[in-house]
NUGUMI-473495 format. One record per residue (C-alpha): x, y, z; residue number from 1. Coordinates in pm, 1 decimal. Layout:
BEGIN
{pt {X; Y; Z}; NUM}
...
This chain:
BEGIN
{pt {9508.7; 8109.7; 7954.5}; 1}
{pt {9608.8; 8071.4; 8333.9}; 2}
{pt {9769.7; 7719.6; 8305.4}; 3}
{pt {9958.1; 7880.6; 8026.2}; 4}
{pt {10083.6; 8166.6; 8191.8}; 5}
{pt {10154.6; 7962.2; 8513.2}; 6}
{pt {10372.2; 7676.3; 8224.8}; 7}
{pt {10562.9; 7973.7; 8077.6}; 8}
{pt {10685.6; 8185.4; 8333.0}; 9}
{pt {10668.7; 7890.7; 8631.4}; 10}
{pt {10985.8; 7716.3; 8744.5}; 11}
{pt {10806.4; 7360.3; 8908.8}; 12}
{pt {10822.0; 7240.7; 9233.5}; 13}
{pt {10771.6; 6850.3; 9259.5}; 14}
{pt {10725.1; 6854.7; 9566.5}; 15}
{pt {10520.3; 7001.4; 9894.3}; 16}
{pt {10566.4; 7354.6; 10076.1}; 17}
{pt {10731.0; 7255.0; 10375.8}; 18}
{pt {10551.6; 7352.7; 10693.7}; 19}
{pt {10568.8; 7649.8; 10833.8}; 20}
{pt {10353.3; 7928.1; 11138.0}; 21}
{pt {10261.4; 8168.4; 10920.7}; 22}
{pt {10169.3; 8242.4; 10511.3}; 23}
{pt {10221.1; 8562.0; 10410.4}; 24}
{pt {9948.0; 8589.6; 10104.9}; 25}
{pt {10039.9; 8822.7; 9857.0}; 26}
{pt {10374.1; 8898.7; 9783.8}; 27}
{pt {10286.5; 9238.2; 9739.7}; 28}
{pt {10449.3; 9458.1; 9983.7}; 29}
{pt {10486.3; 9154.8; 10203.6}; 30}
{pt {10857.3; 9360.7; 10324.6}; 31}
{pt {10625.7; 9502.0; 10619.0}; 32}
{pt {10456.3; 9145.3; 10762.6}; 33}
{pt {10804.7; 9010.4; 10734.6}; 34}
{pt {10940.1; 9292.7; 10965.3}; 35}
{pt {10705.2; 9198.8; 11177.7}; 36}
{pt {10749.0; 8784.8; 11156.1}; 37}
{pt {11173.2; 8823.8; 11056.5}; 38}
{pt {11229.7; 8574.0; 11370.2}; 39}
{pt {10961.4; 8343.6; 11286.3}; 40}
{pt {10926.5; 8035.7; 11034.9}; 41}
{pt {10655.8; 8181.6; 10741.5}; 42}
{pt {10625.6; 8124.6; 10356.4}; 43}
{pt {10536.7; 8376.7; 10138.3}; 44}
{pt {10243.9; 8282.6; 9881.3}; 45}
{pt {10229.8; 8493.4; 9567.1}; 46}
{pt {9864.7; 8502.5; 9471.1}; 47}
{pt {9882.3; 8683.9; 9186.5}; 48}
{pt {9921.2; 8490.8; 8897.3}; 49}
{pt {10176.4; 8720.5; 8708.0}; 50}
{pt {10357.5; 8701.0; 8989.9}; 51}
{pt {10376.2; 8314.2; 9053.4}; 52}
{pt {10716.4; 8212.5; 8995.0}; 53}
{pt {10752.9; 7888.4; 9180.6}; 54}
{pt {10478.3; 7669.1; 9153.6}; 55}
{pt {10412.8; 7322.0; 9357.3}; 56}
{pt {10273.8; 7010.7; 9187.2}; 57}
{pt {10236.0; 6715.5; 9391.0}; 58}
{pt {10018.1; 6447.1; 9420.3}; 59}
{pt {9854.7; 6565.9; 9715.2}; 60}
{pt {9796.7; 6930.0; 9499.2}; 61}
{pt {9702.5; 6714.3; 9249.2}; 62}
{pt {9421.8; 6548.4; 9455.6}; 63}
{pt {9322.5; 6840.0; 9670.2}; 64}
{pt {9247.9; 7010.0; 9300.1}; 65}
{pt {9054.4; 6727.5; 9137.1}; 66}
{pt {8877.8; 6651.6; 9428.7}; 67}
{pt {8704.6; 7043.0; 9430.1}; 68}
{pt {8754.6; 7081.4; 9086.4}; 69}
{pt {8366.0; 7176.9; 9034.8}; 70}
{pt {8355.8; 7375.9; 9358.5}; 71}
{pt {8573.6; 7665.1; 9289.3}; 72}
{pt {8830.3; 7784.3; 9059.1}; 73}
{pt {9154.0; 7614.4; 8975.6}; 74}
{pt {9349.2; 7916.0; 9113.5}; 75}
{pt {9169.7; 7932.4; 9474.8}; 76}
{pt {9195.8; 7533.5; 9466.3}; 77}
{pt {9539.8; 7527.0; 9421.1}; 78}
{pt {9573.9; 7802.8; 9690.1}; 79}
{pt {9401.8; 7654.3; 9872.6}; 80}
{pt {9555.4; 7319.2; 9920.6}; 81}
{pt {9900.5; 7512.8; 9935.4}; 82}
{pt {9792.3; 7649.7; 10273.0}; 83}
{pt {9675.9; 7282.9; 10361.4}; 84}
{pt {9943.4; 7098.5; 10321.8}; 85}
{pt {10156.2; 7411.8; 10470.0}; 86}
{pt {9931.3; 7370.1; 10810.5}; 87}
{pt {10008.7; 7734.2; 10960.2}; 88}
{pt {9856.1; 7904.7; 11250.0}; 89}
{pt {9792.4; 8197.0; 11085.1}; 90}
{pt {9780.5; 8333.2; 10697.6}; 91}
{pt {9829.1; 8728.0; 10682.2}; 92}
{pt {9784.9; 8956.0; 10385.3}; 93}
{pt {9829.0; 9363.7; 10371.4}; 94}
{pt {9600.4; 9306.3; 10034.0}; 95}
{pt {9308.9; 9364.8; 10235.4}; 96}
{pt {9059.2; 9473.3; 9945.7}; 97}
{pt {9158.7; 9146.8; 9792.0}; 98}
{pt {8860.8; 8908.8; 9654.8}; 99}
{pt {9145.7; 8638.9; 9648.1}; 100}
{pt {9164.0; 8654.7; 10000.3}; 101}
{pt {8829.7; 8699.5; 10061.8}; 102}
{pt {8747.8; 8373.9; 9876.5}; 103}
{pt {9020.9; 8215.3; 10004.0}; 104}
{pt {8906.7; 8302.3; 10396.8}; 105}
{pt {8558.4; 8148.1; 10317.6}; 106}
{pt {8718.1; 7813.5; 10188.3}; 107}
{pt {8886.5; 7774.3; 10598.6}; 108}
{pt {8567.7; 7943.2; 10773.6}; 109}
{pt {8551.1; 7641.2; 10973.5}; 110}
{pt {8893.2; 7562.3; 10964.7}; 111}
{pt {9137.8; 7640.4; 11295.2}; 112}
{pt {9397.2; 7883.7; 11105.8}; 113}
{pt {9372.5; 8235.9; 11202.3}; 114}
{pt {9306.0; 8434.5; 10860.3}; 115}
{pt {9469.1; 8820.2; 10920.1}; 116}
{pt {9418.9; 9109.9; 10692.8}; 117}
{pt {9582.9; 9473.1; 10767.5}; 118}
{pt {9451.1; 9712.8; 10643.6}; 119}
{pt {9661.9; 9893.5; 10374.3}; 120}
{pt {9541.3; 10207.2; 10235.3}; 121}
{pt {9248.4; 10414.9; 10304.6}; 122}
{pt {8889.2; 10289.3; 10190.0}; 123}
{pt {8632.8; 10533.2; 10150.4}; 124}
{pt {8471.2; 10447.8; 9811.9}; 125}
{pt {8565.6; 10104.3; 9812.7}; 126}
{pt {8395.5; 9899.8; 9592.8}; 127}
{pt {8252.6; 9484.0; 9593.4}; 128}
{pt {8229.3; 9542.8; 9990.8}; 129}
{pt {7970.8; 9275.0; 9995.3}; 130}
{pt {8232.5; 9021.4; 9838.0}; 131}
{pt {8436.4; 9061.0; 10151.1}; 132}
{pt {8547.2; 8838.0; 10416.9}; 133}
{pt {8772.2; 8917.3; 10670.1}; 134}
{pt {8798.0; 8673.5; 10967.5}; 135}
{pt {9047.8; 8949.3; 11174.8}; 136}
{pt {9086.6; 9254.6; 11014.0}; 137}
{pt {9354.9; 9510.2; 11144.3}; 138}
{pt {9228.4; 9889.7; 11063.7}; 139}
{pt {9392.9; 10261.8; 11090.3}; 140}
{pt {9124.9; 10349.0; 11327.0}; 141}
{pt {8784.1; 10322.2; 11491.6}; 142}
{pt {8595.3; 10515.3; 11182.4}; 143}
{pt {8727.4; 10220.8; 10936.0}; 144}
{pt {8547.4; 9970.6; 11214.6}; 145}
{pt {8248.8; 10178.5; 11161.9}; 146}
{pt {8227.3; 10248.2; 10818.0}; 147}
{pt {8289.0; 9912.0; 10730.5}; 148}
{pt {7976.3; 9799.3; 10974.3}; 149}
{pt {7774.4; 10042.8; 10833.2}; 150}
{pt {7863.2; 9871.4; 10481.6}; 151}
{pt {7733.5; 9524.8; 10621.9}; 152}
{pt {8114.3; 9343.4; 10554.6}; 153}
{pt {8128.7; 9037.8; 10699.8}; 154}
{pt {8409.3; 9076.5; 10968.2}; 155}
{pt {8468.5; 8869.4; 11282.3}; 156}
{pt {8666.0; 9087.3; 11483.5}; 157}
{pt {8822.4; 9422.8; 11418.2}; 158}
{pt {9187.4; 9542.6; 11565.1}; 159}
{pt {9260.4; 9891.6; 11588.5}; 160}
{pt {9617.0; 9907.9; 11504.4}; 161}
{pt {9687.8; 10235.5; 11286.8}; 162}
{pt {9859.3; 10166.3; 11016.5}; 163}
{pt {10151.8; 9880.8; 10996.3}; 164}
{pt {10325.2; 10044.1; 10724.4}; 165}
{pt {10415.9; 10391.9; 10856.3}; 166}
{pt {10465.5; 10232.7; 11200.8}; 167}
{pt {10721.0; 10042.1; 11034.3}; 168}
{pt {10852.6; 10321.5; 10814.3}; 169}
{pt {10871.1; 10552.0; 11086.5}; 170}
{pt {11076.8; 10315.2; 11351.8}; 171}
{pt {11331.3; 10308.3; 11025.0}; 172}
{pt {11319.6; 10697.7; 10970.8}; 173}
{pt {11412.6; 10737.4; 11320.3}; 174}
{pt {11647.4; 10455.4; 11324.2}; 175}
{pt {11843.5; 10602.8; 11014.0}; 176}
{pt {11836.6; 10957.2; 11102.6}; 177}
{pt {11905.7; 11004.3; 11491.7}; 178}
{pt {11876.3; 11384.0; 11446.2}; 179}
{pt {11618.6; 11590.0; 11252.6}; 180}
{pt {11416.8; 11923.2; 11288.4}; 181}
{pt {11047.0; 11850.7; 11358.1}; 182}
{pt {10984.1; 12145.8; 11270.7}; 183}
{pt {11122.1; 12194.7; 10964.0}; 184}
{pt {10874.6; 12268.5; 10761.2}; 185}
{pt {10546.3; 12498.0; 10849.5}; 186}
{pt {10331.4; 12293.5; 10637.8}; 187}
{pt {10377.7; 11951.2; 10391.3}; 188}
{pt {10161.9; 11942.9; 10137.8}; 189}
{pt {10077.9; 11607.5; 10009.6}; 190}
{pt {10122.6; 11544.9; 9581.1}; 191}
{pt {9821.6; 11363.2; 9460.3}; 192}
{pt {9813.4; 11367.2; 9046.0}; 193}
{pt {9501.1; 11181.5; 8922.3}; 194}
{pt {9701.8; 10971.1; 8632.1}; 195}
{pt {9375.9; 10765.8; 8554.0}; 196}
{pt {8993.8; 10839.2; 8649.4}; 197}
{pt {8972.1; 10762.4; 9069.4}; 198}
{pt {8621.5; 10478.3; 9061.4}; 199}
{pt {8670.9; 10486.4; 9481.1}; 200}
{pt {8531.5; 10824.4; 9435.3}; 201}
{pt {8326.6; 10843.8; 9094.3}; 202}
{pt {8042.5; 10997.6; 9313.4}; 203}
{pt {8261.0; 11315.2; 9371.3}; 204}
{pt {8220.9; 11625.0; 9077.3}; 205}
{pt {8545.5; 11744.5; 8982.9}; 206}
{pt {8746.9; 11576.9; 9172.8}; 207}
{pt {9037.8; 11631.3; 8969.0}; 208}
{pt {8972.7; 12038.0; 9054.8}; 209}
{pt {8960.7; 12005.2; 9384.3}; 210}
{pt {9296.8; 11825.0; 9426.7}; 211}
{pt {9433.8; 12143.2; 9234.9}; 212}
{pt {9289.2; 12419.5; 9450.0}; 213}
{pt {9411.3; 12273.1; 9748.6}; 214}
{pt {9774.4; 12302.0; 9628.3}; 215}
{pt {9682.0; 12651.2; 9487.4}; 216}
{pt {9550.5; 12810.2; 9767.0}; 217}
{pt {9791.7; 12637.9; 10025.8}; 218}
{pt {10090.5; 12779.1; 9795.3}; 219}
{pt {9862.9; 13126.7; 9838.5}; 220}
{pt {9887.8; 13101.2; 10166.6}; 221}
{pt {10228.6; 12968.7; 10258.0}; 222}
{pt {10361.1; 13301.9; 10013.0}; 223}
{pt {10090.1; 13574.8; 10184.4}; 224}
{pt {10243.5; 13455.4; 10555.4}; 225}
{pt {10582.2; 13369.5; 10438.8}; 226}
{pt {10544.9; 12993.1; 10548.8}; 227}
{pt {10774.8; 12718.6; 10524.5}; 228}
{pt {10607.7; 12474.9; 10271.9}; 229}
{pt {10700.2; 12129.0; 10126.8}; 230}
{pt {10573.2; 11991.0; 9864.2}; 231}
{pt {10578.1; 11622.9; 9877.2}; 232}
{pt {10581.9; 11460.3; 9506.9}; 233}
{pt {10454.1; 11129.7; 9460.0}; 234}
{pt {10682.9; 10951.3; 9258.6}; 235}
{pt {11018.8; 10856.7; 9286.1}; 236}
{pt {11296.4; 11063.0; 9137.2}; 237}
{pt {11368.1; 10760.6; 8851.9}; 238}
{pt {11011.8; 10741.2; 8779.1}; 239}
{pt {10898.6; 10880.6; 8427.7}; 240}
{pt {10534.6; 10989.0; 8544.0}; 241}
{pt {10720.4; 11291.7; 8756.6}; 242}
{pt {10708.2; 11454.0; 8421.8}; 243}
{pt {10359.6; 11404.2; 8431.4}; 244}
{pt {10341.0; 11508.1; 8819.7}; 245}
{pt {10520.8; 11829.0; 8671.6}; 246}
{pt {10215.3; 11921.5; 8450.5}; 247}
{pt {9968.3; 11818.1; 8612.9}; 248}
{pt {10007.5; 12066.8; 8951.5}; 249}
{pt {10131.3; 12351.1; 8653.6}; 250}
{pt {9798.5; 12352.4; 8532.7}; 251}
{pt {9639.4; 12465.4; 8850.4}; 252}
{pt {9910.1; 12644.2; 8997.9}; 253}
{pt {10038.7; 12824.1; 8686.1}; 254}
{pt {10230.5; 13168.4; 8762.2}; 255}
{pt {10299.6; 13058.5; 9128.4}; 256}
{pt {10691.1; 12925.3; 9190.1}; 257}
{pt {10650.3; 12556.3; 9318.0}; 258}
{pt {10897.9; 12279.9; 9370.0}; 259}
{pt {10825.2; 11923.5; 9441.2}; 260}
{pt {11007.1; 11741.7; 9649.7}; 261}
{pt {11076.5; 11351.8; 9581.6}; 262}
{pt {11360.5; 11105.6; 9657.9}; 263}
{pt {11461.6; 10772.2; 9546.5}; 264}
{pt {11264.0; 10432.4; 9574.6}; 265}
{pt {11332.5; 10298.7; 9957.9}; 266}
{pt {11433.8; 10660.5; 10070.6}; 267}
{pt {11041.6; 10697.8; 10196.0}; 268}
{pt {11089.8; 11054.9; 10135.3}; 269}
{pt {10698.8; 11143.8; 10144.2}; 270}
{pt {10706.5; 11017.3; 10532.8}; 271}
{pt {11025.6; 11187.8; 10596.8}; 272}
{pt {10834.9; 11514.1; 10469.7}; 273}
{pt {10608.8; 11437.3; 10742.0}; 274}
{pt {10825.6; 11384.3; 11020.5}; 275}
{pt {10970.7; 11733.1; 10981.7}; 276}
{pt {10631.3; 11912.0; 10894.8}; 277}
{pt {10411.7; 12042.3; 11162.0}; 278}
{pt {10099.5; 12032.6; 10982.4}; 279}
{pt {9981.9; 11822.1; 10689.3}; 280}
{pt {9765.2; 11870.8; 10427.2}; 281}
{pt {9610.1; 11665.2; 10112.2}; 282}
{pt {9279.7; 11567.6; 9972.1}; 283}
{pt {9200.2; 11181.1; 9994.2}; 284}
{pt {9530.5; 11008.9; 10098.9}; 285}
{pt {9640.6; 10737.3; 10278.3}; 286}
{pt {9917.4; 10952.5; 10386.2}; 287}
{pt {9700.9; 11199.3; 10536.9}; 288}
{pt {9589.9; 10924.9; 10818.6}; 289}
{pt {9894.4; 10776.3; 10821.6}; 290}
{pt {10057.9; 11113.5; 10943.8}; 291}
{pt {9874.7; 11039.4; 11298.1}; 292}
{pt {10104.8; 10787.6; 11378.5}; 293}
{pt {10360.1; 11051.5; 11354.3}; 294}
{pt {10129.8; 11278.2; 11605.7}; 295}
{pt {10114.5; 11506.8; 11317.3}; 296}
{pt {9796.0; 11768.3; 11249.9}; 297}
């Protein structure tokens, strides 16, 4: 089934990567590592393999492959000698709850190429900790360093960074908009509909319930003190599921007058809502910690 997929939607390479300094593994929201490397020589390495739409075949793939073909799967092998024959210093990913990379960071223990992962969302409730290697592992903060030790995950050395995505997001904001009111809003309150059941936190009754009385009573509140509120939707203003946004929050808020607020895809409307809010409140997002880096509450 993978060679098929990887034959039908594959155009071939026949040929080697050319060397580069740094693999980006992962193509998925790889726009924030290349921000960061934009002046430097990388290659980006889609792991995934719906998402593999070049793919190398030489004889030195070939080889690599064969030679470990009873070692490890063809996917990682083939991975694997990619970031051989590319040579870089380092190979970064923003997946960092990927097994993939995990795997792949194991195969180059001994090896002298930095392996990077930055951390990408928040991670209480993570599951297959014990799967995971991370050689360097860039983390929001100093309680990630510790809850991950506490877990027993095999890291080498922890960075604390905050997060790269709303450092990035922010710099843009304020790039883009040279003027804006702080304090704008008394309160943003953070959209959080539970489209499928949330495993990370299985252990937690009711979840669901407690994501809607935390919009109800904060609307309560906002209306008894006459505060400034904005609601900050999840999805994108082309995305179908705000329909589903829509009914969700209706079913806990009911009577009460609410509006969400969303904007387009690339508008980062959500951290925009931030910027202007003096204090922000959700549940369980990764938007809630990432509001630090904008010195929020």
């Amino acid at each position: 089934k993978l060679l098929f997929n990887i034959l039908k939607n594959s155009k071939f390479i026949f040929n080697n990567p050319k060397n580069c300094d740094y693999i980006i593994y992962d193509d998925v929201t790889k726009e924030y590592i290349e921000a960061v490397l934009k002046e430097k020589n990388y290659f980006v390495m889609a792991t995934r393999i719906e998402r593999i739409n070049n793919f190398y075949f030489s004889k030195d793939i070939l080889f690599y492959i064969l030679k470990n073909i009873f070692r490890r799967s063809f996917k990682q092998n083939y991975l694997a000698a990619l970031i051989k024959i590319i040579s870089p210093k380092s190979v970064i990913t923003q997946i960092d709850n990927s097994i993939d990379f995990s795997i792949t960071s194991r195969i180059f223990k001994n090896d002298k190429i930095k392996f990077i992962a930055i951390q990408n969302a928040g991670r209480e409730g993570e599951h297959n900790l014990d799967k995971f290697y991370l050689p360097n592992f860039y983390v929001f903060g100093n309680h990630y360093k510790n809850y991950y030790e506490s877990k027993n995950v095999e890291v080498n050395k922890f960075y604390i960074t905050g997060s790269l995505r709303a450092n990035a997001i922010k710099k843009y904001l304020e790039n883009k908009n040279k003027i804006y009111d702080k304090n704008k809003y008394d309160i943003c309150l953070i959209s959080q509909p539970l489209t499928f059941l949330n495993y990370d936190l299985k252990d937690i009754d009711n979840f669901t319930d407690i994501i809607g009385k935390v919009a109800k009573y904060t609307h309560l509140l906002c209306k008894k003190n006459n505060l400034n509120l904005v609601f900050s939707g999840k999805y994108f203003l082309e995305n179908p599921d705000r329909e589903f946004e829509k009914m969700y929050y209706k079913k806990f808020l009911g009577e009460l007058d609410f509006n969400i607020s969303s904007g387009r895809g690339g508008e980062f409307s959500s951290y925009f809502n931030i910027m202007q809010s003096k204090l922000i409140i959700g549940v369980n997002s990764t938007l809630l910690q990432e509001s630090i880096v904008f010195k929020k509450k």
